[in-house]
Every structure is written in C-alpha cells, then in structure tokens.
C-alpha positions as CSV (number, residue, x, y, z in Angstrom):
1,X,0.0,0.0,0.0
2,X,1.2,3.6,-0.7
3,X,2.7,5.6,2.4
4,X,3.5,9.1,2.8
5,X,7.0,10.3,2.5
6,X,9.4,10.5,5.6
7,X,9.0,13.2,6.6
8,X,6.1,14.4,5.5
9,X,6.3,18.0,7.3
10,X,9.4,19.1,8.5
11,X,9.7,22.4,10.9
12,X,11.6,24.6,10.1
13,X,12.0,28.4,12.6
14,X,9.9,29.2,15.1
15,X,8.2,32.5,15.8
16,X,9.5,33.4,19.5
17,X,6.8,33.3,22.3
18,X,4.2,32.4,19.5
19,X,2.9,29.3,17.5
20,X,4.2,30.3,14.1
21,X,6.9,28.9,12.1
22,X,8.5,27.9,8.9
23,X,8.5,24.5,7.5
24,X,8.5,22.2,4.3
25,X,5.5,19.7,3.3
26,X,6.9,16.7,1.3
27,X,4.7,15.7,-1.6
28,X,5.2,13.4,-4.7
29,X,4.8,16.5,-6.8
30,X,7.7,18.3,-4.9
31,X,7.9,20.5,-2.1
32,X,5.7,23.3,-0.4
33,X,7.7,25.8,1.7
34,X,5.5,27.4,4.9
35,X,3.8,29.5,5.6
36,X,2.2,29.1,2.0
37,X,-0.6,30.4,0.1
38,X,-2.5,28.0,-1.9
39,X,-4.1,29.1,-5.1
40,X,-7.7,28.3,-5.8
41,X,-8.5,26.3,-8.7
42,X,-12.0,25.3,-8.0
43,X,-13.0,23.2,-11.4
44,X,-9.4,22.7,-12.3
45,X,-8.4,26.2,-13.2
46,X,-7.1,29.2,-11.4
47,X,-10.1,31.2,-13.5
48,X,-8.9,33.6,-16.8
49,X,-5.1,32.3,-16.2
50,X,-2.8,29.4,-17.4
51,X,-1.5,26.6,-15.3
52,X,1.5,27.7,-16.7
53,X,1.7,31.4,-15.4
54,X,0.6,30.4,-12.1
55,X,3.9,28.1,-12.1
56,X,5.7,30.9,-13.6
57,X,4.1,33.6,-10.5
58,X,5.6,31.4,-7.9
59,X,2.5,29.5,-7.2
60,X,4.1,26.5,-5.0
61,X,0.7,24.2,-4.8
62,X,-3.1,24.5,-6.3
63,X,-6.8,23.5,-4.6
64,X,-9.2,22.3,-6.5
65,X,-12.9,21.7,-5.3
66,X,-14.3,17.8,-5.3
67,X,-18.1,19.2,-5.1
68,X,-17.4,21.3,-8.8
69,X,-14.8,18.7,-10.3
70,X,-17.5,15.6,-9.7
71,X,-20.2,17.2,-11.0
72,X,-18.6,18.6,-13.8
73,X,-16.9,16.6,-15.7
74,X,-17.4,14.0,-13.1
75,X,-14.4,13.0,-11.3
76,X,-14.0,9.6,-13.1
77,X,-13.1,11.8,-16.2
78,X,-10.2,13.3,-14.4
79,X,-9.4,10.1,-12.7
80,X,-8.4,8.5,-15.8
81,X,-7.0,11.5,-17.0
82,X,-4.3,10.8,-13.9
83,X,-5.7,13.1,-12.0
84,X,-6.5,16.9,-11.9
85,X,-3.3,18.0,-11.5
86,X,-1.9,16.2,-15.2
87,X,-5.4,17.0,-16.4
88,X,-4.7,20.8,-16.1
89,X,-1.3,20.2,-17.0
90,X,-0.1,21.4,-13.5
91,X,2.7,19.1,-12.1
92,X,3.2,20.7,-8.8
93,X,1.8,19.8,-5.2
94,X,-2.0,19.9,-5.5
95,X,-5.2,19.7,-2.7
96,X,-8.5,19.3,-3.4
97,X,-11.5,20.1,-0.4
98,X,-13.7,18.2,0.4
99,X,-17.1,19.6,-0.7
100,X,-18.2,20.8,2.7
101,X,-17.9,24.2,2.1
102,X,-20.6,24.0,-0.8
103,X,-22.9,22.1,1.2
104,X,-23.5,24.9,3.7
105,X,-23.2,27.4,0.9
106,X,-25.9,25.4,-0.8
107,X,-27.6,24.7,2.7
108,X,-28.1,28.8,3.7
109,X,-27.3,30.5,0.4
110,X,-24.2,32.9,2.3
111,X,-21.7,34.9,0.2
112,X,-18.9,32.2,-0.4
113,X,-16.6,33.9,2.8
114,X,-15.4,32.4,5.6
115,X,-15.2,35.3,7.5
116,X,-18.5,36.2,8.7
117,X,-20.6,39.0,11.3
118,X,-22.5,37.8,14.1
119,X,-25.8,40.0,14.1
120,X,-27.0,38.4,17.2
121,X,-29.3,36.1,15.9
122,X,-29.4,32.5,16.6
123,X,-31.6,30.4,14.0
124,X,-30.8,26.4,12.7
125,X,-33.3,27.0,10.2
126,X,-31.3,30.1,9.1
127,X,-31.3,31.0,5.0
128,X,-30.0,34.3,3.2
129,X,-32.8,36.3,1.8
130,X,-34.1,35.5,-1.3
131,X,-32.0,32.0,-1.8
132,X,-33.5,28.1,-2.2
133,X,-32.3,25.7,0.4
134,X,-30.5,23.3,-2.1
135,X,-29.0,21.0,0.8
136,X,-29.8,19.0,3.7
137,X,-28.0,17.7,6.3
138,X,-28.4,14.4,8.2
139,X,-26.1,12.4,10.6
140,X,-25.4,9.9,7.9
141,X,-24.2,12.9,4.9
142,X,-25.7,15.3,2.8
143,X,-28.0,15.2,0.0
144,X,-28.2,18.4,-2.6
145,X,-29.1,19.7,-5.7
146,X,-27.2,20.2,-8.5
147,X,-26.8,24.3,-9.2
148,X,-26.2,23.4,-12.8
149,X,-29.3,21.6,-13.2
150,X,-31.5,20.7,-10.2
151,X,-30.9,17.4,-10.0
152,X,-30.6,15.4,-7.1
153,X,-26.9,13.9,-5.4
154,X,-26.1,12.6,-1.9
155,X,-22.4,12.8,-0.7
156,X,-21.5,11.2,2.3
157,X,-18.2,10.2,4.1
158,X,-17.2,7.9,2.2
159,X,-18.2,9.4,-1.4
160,X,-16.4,12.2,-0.7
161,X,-13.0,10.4,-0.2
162,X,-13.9,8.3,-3.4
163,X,-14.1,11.2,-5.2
164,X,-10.8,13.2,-3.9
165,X,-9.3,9.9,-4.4
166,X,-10.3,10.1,-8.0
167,X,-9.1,13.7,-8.6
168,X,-5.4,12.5,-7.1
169,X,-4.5,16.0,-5.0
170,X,-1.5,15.2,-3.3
171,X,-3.3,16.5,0.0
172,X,-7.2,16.5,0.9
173,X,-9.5,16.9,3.4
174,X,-11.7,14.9,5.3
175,X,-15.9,15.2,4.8
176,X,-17.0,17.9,7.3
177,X,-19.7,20.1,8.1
178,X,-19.5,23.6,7.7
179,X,-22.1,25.7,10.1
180,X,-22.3,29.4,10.3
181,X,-22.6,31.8,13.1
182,X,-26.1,31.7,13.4
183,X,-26.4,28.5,14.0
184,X,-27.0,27.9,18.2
185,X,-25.2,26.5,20.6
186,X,-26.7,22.9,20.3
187,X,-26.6,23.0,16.7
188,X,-22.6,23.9,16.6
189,X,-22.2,20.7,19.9
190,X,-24.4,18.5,17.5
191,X,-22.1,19.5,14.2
192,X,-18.6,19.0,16.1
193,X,-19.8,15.3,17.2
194,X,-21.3,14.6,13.2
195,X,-17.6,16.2,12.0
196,X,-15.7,13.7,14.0
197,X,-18.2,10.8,13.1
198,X,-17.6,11.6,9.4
199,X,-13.6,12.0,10.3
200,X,-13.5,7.8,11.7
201,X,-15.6,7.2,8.5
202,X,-13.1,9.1,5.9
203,X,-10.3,7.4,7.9
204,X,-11.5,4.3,7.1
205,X,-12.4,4.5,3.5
206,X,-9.2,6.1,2.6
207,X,-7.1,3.2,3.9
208,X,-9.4,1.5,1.5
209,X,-9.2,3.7,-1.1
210,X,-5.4,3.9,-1.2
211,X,-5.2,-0.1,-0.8
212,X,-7.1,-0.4,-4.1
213,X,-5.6,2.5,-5.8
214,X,-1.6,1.2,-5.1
215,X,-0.4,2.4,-8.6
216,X,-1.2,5.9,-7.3
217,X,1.3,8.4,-5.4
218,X,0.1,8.4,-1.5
219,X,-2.5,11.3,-1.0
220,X,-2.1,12.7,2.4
221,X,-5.7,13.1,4.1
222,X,-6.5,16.5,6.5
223,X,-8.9,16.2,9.3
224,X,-10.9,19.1,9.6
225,X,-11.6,21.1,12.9
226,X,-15.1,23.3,13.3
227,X,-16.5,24.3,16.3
228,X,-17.6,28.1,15.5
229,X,-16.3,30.6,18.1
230,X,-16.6,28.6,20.9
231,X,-13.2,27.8,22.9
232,X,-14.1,24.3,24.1
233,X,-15.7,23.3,21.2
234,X,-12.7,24.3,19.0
235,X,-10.6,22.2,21.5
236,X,-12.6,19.4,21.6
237,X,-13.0,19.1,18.0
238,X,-9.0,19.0,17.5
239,X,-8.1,16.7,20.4
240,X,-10.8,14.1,18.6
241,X,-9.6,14.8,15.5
242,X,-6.1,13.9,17.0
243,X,-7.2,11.1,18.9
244,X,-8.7,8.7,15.3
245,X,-6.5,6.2,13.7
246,X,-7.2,3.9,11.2
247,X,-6.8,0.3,11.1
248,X,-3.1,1.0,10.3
249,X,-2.5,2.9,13.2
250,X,-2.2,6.1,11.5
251,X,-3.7,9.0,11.8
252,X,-4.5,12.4,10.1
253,X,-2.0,13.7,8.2
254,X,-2.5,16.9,8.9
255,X,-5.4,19.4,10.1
256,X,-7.3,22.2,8.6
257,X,-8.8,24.9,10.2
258,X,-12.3,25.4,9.0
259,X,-16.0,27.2,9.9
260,X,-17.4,30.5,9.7
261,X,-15.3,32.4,12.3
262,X,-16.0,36.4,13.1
263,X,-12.9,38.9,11.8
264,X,-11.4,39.8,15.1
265,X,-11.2,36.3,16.4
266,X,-9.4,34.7,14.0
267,X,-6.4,34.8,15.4
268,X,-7.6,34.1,18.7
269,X,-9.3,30.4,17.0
270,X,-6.4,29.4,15.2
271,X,-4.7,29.7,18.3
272,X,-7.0,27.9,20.3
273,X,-6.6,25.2,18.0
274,X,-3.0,25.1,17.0
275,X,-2.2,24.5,20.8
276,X,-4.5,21.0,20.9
277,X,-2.8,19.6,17.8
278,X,0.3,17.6,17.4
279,X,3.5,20.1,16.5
280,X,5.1,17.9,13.5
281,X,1.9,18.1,11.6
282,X,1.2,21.0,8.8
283,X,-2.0,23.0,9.6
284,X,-3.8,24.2,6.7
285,X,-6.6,27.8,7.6
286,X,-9.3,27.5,4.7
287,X,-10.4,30.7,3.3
288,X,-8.7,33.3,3.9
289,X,-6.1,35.6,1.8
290,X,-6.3,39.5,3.0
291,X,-2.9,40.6,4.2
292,X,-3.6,41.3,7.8
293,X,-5.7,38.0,8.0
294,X,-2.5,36.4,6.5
295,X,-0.3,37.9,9.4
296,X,-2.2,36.7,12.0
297,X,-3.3,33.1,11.2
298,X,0.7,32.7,10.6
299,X,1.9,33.7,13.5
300,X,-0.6,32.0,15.6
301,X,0.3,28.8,13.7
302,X,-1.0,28.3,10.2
303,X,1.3,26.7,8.0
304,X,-0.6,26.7,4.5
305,X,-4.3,28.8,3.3
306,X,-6.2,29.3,0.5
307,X,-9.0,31.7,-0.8
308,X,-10.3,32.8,-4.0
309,X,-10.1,36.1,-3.3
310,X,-6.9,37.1,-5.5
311,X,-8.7,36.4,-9.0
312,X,-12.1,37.0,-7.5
313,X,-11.9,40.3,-6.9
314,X,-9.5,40.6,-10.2
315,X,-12.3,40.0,-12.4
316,X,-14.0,43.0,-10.4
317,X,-10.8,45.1,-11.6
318,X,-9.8,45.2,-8.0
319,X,-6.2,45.5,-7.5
320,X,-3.5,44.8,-4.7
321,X,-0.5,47.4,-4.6
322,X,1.8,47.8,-1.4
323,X,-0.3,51.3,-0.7
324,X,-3.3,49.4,-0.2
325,X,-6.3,48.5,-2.5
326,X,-8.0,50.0,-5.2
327,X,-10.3,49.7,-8.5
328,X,-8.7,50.3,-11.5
329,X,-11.6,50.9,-13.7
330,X,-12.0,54.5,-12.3
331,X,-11.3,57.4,-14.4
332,X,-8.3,58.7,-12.8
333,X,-6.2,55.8,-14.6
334,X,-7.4,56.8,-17.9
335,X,-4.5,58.2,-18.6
336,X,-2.3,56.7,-16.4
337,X,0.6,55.0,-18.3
338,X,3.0,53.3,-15.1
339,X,2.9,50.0,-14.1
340,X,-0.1,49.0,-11.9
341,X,2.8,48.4,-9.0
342,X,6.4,49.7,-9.8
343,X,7.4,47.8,-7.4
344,X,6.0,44.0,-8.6
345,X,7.8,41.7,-10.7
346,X,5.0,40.0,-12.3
347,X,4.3,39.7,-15.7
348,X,1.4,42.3,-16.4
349,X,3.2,45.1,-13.7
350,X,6.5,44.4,-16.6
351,X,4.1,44.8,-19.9
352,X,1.2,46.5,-19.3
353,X,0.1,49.9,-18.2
354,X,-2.9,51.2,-16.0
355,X,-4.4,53.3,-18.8
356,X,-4.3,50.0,-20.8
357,X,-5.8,47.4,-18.2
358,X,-8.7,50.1,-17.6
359,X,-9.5,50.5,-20.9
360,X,-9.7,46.4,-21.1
361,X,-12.2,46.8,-18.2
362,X,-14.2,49.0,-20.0
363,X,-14.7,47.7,-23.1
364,X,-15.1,44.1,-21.7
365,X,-12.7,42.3,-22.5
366,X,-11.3,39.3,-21.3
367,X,-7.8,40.0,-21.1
368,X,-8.2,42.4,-18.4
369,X,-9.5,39.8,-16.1
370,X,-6.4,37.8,-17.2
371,X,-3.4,40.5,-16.3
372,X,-5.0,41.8,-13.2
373,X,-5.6,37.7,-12.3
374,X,-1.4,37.6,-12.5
375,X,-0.6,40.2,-10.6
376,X,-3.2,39.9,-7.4
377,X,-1.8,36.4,-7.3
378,X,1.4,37.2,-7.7
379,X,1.2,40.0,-4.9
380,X,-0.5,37.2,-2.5
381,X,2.0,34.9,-3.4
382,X,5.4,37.5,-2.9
383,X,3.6,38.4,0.4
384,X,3.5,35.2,1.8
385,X,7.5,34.4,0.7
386,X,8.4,37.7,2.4
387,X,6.3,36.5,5.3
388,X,8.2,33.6,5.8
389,X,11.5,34.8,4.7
390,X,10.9,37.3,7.8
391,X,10.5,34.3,10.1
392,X,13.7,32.8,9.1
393,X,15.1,35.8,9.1
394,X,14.3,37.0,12.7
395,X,12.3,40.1,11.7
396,X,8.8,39.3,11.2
397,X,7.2,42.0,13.5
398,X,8.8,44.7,11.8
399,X,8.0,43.3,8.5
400,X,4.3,42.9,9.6
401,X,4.2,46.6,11.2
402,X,5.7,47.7,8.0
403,X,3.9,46.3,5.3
404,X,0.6,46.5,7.1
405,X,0.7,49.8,8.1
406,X,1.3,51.0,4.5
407,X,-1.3,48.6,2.9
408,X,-4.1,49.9,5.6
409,X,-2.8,53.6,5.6
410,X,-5.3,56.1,5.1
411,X,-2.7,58.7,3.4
412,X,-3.3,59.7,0.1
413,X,-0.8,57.5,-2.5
414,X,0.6,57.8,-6.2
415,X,-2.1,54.7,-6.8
416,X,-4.9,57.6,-5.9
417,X,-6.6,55.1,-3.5
C-alpha cells in the first residue's frame, strides 16, 4: 500500500513566544515551503489564467474543489486522465477540499466567505434572503441539488473520499460540516460530534481507497476542525480529531482549520486550535487571503491557506498594490501609463500599463481579467514568501508593522486610493 513520504512535514524556525513557524511539506509532486498560500483552482483552473503562469508567479501548490470537479466533468473523467493536476497540466503539489464548504453554501445561500458577522441572531433554520435551500443535512451525509441543473446527489463520508481519491491531490480533506454563526449552541455541539463521526468514517475509507488504488502516489488526508467561536468546542473538535486512527494505526495527516469564524477572532481560534494539535503536523486555515488576516493566522500557527479572493476580486478590476487597494476601472487611470505596481515583478506590472488594463475593463474584455488575475496572485503569493523569509530571518514583526501599516494607511498615494 502507498505511504507518505518521511518526513512528510518538516519544521523549520519558530516564531518566539508564539505558535508560528517555517517548514517544508513533502509531496510526490515536490515541495511546499510554509507559511504558503495555496491558489484556488476550483473546477481545475485558477479562472482567466494558465496553469502555466501560475507556475511561472511562484505558485508552490493549487486547490481544487471535489463538489465542482465531480459534478462537472465527473471525477472519473479526471481520474483517468491521472488526475487533476496532469489533467490541467499542472505538475506541482495539488489539494482538493472536500465539498463541505458548498454544502452549507448550498444549505443557507451565504456569500462564499469564511469570514462572517454575528448579528445576534441564533436560527438552525437560518437561510439568506431570497436564496433556495439546495441542501440538507443528516447524521449519515448530505444530500443536494445540482446548481447546474437541479438534480438530485447525496455525498456522504465515504463518497467524498472516493471522489478526492479520483481527482489524485497530493493533500485533501476529510468530509465535514461547515455551520455558520447563526447557527445555536446545540446545533454547533451537535455539528462537532457529526464532523468527528464523518472524520473515523473518511479514515476508514481512505485506507481503503489507497489499498485499491496502489499504482497511485500516496494522497495525504487533513482532518478538519469546526466548532464556530466557541473555545471548548474548537478544543474538543481538534483533540478528537487527533485522537482517530485507522486500522493501520495512522492517523490524520495533517489538520485544517475550517467554519465561519467572526474577523477579530481569528487569530484568537487558530490559536485555540493550534495549541491542541500535534507540533510535527502541517496546519492548513481554509479561506482566507487578505494581508492582515495572512499575518495573523501565521503567526498564531497556520502553515498553509487558500481563498479565491486574489482572481475574485480581479475580475471585479480590483487590485493589490503595497499602498493598499484600489479599483482600476475609475477614471483617474485613464490616462495613467506606469505599471499598476512599480514595485511588482510579475508579468502584467512588466508589460502593461494602467491606462491599458482600464481600458480592457471598460470595453469588456477578457484580457483584463487575465493580467489583473497575474498580478493579485502574484502580490499574494510574494507576500506570503516575504512572510516567511521574515521568520527565518528574525524580523517578522517589523515586516508585519511595516507592510501593514502601509497597505491599511489612510494617506493619500501615487495609486490615488
């Protein structure tokens, strides 16, 4: 049967008096040097860019999304394609997630954020305004609606791990349950003991799954904490997470960090659960990618993220630039023939002016999704190598103070923000 490499994480420097550090994650498709971002791929694409320039950006690993990729074009396509990372011609590190995520997306009908506001109001029968409850939840899995075409699937533990197995990400995550904030009490203790269930269950079926599958690399397998913004919970959930082994005696290969969390306390939950889990295994914070969320999930012990953010807001001609963020569709760029950032290395900031990107933006076309794509993920992407190169280097907090305090600055700036 397939086994992990040895060592699969290795630690690298510590962040004094804090949780943070640097690190390496050993995969068959190479390594991932931590703290990392992970670029979102959802149906096997980072959207309106080539595999290729993503490689060429400094991308180190890309997540793609088992939910999307199995019901379009089904997972057994990309299975006997070898997998999603030769189907996009991408042969670096790649994750998939589990489908979770869309199920309470589909389940409540919430912007797709991690992030979230508590309003003060506690409903498990809670749906945003105007949406169609396309999923339901039961101790057993989940059973949802297509959003392509309304027809009817059912994931479950063990589906889910079929399908990632299929897709062949070097890393993915165990069948969970995401709730939001407005979910009660009961609801989040009820969630937490159906996550861990569902964690024994993808155990199981992966040893399976990589017993049958032995002419495939290992593919390292995440459990995934919840527990909402509750302290115990968040502990509880990662020492039972911790505690599950397989009939091989192993464990989780590593842990991801997951559930609708409230701003502020973000660094306050990763910490909560970084201290219950085991030191010599990588930690991976879903959804996130705004620069001072980035600072403080690292230092309080987040070894590897991802978000969508980056080519999201692209597309919405949003751009990142040292002096903070701005939209480049505005009229004061009309005219404006510099590099979006002076100071980036990245392919569009070398070739292309502002005056030219805006007028892309206004008369629609594609391109201009496609150059400001390259550079938001190449800004995310130097960020993160600075972050860590500060951690080895012993100057972090000065880094952070600097680069934060010019990103958030409210001073007027040559990008006009």
């Amino acid at each position: 049967m397939p086994t992990p490499p040895d060592p699969f994480f290795t630690v690298g420097t510590r962040l004094p008096d804090r949780l943070g550090r640097t690190g390496v994650i050993h995969t068959p498709h190479g390594e991932i040097r931590t703290p990392a971002f992970i670029a979102v791929g959802t149906k096997a694409t980072v959207k309106a860019v080539l595999p290729e320039s993503m490689k060429d950006l400094g991308a180190q690993a890309v997540l793609a999304n088992a939910y999307h990729l199995y019901l379009q074009p089904g997972s057994d396509i990309v299975d006997e394609a070898g997998g999603f990372g030769k189907f996009m011609n991408w042969d670096g590190p790649t994750f998939t997630d589990s489908g979770g995520f869309q199920v309470m997306s589909l389940g409540v009908g919430f912007k797709k954020v991690l992030a979230m506001e508590s309003v003060g109001v506690q409903s498990d029968d809670v749906i945003a305004s105007g949406k169609e409850r396309l999923a339901r939840v039961d101790d057993d899995g989940v059973t949802f609606k297509s959003h392509l075409d309304g027809s009817s699937h059912r994931f479950t533990p063990e589906v889910s791990m079929r399908i990632q197995h299929e897709l062949g990400a070097d890393i993915m995550f165990a069948f969970d349950e995401l709730t939001t904030l407005m979910n009660t009490r009961g609801y989040q203790e009820r969630s937490v003991e159906r996550t861990q269930a569902w964690a024994v269950r993808c155990i199981a079926e992966h040893e399976k799954q990589t017993a049958e599958r032995a002419h495939r690399p290992y593919q390292a397998l995440f459990g995934v904490v919840q527990g909402a913004q509750y302290e115990d919970l968040r502990r509880q959930a990662a020492r039972g997470l911790e505690s599950i082994t397989g009939a091989s005696g192993r464990g989780f290969d590593g842990y991801g960090i997951g559930g609708a969390l409230e701003k502020q306390n973000l660094g306050t939950i990763v910490r909560w659960v970084v201290e219950e889990l085991p030191e010599h295994k990588p930690r991976h914070m879903l959804g996130i990618s705004e620069p001072d969320d980035m600072f403080v999930a690292i230092e309080n012990g987040a070894d590897t993220f991802d978000c969508v953010n980056p080519s999201r807001v692209a597309r919405n001609a949003a751009i990142y630039h040292p002096d903070g963020r701005f939209n480049i569709n505005t009229a004061r760029f009309r005219r404006d023939f510099t590099p979006i950032d002076d100071e980036c290395d990245c392919y569009t900031c070398a070739h292309y002016t502002r005056a030219y990107i805006h007028h892309l933006f206004k008369a629609k076309e594609m391109l201009a999704s496609t150059l400001c794509t390259i550079h938001n993920e190449r800004f995310t992407v130097r960020l993160v190598d600075r972050i860590r190169d500060s951690i080895d280097g012993g100057y972090f907090d000065e880094y952070k103070a600097e680069m934060l305090g010019r990103f958030y600055s409210s001073r007027p700036s040559a990008t006009g923000v």
